[in-house]
C-alpha positions as CSV (number, residue, x, y, z in Angstrom):
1,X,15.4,-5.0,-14.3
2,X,11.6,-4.7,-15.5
3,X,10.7,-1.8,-14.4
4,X,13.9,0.1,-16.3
5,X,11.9,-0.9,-19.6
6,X,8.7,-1.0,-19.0
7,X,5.8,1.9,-16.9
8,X,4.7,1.1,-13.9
9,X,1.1,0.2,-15.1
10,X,2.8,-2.6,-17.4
11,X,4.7,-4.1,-14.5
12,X,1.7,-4.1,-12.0
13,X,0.4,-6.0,-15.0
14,X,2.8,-8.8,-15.7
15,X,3.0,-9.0,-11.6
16,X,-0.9,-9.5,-11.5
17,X,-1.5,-11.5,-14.4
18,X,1.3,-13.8,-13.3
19,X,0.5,-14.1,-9.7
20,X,-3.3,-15.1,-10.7
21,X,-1.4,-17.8,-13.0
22,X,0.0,-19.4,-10.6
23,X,-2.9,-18.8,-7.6
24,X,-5.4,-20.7,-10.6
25,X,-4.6,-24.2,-9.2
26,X,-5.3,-23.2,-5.6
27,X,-8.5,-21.3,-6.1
28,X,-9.6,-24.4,-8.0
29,X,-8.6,-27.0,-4.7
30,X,-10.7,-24.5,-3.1
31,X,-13.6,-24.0,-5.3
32,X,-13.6,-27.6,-5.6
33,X,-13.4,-28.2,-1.9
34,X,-16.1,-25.4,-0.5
35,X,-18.3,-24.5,-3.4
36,X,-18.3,-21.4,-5.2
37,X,-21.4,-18.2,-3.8
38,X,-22.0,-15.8,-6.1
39,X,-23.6,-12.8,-4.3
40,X,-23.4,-8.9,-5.8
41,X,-21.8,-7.6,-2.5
42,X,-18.7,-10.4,-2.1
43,X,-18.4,-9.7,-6.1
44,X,-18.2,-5.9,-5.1
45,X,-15.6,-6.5,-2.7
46,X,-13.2,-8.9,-4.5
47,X,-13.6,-6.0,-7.7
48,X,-12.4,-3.6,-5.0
49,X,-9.5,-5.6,-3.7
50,X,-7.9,-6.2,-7.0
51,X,-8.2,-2.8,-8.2
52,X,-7.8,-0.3,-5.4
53,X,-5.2,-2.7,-3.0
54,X,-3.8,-4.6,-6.1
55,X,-4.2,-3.1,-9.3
56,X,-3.5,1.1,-8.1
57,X,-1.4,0.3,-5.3
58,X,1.0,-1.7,-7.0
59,X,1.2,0.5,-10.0
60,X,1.9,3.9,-7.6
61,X,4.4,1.9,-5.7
62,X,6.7,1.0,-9.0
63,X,5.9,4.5,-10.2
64,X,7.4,5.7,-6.4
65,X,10.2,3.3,-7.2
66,X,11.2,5.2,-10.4
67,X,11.2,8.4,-7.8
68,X,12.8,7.7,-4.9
69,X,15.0,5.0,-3.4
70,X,13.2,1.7,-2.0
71,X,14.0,2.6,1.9
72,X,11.8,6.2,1.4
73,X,8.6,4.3,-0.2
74,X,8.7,1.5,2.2
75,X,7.9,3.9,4.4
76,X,4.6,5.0,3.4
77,X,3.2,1.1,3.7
78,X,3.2,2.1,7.4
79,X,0.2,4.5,6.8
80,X,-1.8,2.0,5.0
81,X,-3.8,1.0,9.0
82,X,-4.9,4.7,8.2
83,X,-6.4,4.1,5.3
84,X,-8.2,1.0,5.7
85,X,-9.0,2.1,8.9
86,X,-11.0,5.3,7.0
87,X,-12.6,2.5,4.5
88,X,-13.9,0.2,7.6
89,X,-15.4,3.4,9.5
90,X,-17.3,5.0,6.4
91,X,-17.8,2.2,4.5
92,X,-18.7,-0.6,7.6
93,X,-19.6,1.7,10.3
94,X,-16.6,0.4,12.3
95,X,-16.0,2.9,15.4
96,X,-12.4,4.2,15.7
97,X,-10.7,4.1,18.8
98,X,-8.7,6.2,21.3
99,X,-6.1,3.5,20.7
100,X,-6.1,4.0,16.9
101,X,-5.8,7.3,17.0
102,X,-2.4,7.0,19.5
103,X,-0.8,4.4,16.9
104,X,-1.5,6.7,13.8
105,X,0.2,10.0,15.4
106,X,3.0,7.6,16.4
107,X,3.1,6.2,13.0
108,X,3.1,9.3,10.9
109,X,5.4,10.9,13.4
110,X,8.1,8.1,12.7
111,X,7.3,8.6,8.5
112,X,8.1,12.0,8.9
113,X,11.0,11.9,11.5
114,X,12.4,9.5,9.0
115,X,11.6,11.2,5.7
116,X,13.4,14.3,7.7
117,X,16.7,15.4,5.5
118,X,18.1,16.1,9.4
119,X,21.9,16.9,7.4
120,X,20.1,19.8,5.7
121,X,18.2,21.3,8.9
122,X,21.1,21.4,11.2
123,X,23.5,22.9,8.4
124,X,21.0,25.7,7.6
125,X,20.5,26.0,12.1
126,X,24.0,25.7,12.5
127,X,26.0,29.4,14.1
128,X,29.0,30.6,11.4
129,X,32.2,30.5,13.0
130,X,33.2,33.7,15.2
């Protein structure tokens, strides 16, 4: 297993650097086949996506990895609507909704029933024998 040798910043990078190896030919179909705009803000955003949704996130989820077991941090991708829902308000000036705001408690409420060690609540709640 990589990530028994190496940190989690090293595997994020051999996962990154690999996966834009192999993406190369595609971008260049596409490049070739729409033309290539260079304009400050769309350079802004792609610097943003690699580092903050590729780059960080990958690295804390194989740090997570080394921490708990896989079905505990799959969980947390369920808050990510959260926070690219925060990003798009104060960063776009997108409104959030009523509806959004129903998902997220029911989202965070399923995170936390499930991250719940229930065994350990009912033994300490449970009556000693008469």
């Amino acid at each position: 297993m990589l990530g028994a040798h190496l940190s989690g910043a090293e595997v994020s990078a051999h996962t990154m650097w690999r996966a834009g190896v192999l993406l190369l030919p595609l971008g260049g179909v596409e490049i070739v086949k729409s033309g290539l705009v260079m304009r400050a803000d769309l350079l802004l955003v792609q610097l943003y996506c690699i580092v903050a949704g590729g780059v960080v996130a990958f690295a804390i989820w194989n740090n997570a990895l080394r921490h708990w077991p896989a079905s505990q941090v799959l969980l947390f991708n369920n808050l990510i609507p959260l926070s690219t829902m925060s990003w798009a308000h104060f960063w776009l000036k997108e409104p959030v909704t009523p509806t959004f705001w129903l998902a997220m408690i029911l989202i965070v409420a399923g995170v936390v029933l499930s991250q719940t060690n229930w065994q350990k609540i009912l033994a300490a709640t449970a009556l000693p024998p008469e």
